[in-house]
C-alpha positions as CSV (number, residue, x, y, z in Angstrom):
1,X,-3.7,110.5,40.0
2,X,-2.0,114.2,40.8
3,X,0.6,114.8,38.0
4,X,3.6,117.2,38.8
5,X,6.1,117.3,36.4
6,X,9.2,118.9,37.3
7,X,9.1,121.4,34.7
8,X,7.2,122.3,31.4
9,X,9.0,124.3,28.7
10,X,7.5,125.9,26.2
11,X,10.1,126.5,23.1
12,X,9.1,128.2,19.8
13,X,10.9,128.2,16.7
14,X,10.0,129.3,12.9
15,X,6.8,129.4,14.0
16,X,6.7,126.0,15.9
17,X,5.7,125.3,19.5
18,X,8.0,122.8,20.8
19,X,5.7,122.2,24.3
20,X,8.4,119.7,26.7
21,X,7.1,118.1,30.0
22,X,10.5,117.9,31.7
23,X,11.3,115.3,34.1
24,X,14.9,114.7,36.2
25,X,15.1,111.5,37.3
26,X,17.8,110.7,40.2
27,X,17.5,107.1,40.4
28,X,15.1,106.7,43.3
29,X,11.7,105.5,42.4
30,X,11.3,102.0,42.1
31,X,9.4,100.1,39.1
32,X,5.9,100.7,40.2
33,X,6.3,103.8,41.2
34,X,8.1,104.9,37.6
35,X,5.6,103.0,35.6
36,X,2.9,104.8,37.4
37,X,4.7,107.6,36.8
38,X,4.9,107.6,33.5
39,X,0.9,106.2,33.4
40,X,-0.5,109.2,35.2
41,X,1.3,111.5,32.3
42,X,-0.5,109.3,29.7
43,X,-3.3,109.8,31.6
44,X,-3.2,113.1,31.9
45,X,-3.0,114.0,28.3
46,X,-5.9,111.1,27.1
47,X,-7.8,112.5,29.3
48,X,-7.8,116.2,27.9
49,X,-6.2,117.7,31.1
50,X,-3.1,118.6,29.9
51,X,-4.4,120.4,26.8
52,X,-7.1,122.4,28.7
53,X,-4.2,123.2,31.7
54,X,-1.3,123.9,29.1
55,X,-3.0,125.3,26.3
56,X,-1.2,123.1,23.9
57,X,-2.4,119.8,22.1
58,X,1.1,118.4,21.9
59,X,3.8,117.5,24.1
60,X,7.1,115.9,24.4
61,X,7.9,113.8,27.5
62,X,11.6,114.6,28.7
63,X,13.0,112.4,31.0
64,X,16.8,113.0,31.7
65,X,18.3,110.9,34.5
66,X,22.2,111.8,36.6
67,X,24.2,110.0,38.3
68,X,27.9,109.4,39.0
69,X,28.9,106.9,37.4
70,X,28.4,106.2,34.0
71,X,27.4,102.4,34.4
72,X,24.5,103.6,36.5
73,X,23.1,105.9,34.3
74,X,23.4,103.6,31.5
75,X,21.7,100.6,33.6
76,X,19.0,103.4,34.7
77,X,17.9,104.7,30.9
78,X,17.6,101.7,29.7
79,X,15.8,100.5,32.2
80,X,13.2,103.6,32.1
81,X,13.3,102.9,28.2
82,X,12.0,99.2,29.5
83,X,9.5,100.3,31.7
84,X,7.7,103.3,29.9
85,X,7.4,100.1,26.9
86,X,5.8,97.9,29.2
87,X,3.4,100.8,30.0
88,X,2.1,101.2,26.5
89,X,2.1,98.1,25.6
90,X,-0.4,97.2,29.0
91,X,-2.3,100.0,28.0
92,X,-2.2,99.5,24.5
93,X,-0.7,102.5,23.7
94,X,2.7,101.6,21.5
95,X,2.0,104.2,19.4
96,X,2.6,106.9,21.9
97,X,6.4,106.0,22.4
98,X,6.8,108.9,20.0
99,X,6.4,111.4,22.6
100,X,8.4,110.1,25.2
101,X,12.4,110.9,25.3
102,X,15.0,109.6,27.6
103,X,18.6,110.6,28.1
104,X,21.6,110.3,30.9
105,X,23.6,113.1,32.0
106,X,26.3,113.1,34.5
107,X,24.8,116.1,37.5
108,X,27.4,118.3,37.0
109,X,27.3,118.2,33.1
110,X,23.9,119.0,33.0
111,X,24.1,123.0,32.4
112,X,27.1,122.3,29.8
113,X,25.4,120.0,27.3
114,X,24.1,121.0,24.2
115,X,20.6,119.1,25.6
116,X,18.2,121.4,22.6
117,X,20.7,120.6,19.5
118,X,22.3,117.0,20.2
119,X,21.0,113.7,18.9
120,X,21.4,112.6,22.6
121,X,17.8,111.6,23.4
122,X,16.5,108.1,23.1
123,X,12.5,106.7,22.2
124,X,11.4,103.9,24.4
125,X,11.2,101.7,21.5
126,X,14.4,102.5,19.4
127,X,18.4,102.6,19.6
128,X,18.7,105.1,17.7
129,X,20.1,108.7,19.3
130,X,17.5,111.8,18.1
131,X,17.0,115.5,18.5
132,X,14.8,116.4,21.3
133,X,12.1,118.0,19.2
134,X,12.0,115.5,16.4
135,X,12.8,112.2,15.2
């Protein structure tokens, strides 16, 4: 499987390499596609690929969906939060939900929030708001 992310950022603070494979999600891939989606990035870092392309051992998976209207970008991160679940848990890989984050911006809003220093990202697995690079 080809894997494209839409970006990969590369932040360094103190001394510490904050390495971000950077996804926008606009609401148009379907279940399969998304969960295969997110299984081809798993892939692609089991496999050693990312490392050796990158240069970097670890990564964060950043997946930021728009929309409109606030109900549908609720509906759709939680639903990605669902689905990238359901992928580790059929490959056996619950422990990687660490590396994956998920949040909802409105399009227009997306330049204006504070994406780097906000507890607005969410795990796969938890409820709980975090900082991009940790938590």
């Amino acid at each position: 499987m080809v894997v494209i992310p839409d970006a990969w950022l590369l932040f360094e603070q103190d001394g510490k390499k904050f390495p971000i494979l950077l996804e926008i999600d606009r609401g148009m891939e379907y279940q399969n596609h998304f969960k295969q989606h997110v299984q081809g990035r798993i892939e692609l870092i089991g496999s050693g690929k990312y490392a050796e392309v990158f240069g970097e051992k670890s990564v964060t998976i950043a997946y930021v969906t728009t929309g409109d209207r606030a109900n549908f970008r609720q509906t759709r991160l939680t639903t990605m939060r669902k689905w990238t679940r359901e992928v580790l848990a059929d490959l056996h890989k619950e422990r990687w939900a660490g590396i994956f984050r998920f949040t909802s911006l409105e399009h227009e809003m997306i330049y204006k929030t504070p994406l780097f220093d906000t507890a607005l990202w969410f795990r796969p697995d938890s409820e709980i708001p975090i900082l991009l690079f940790n938590g």
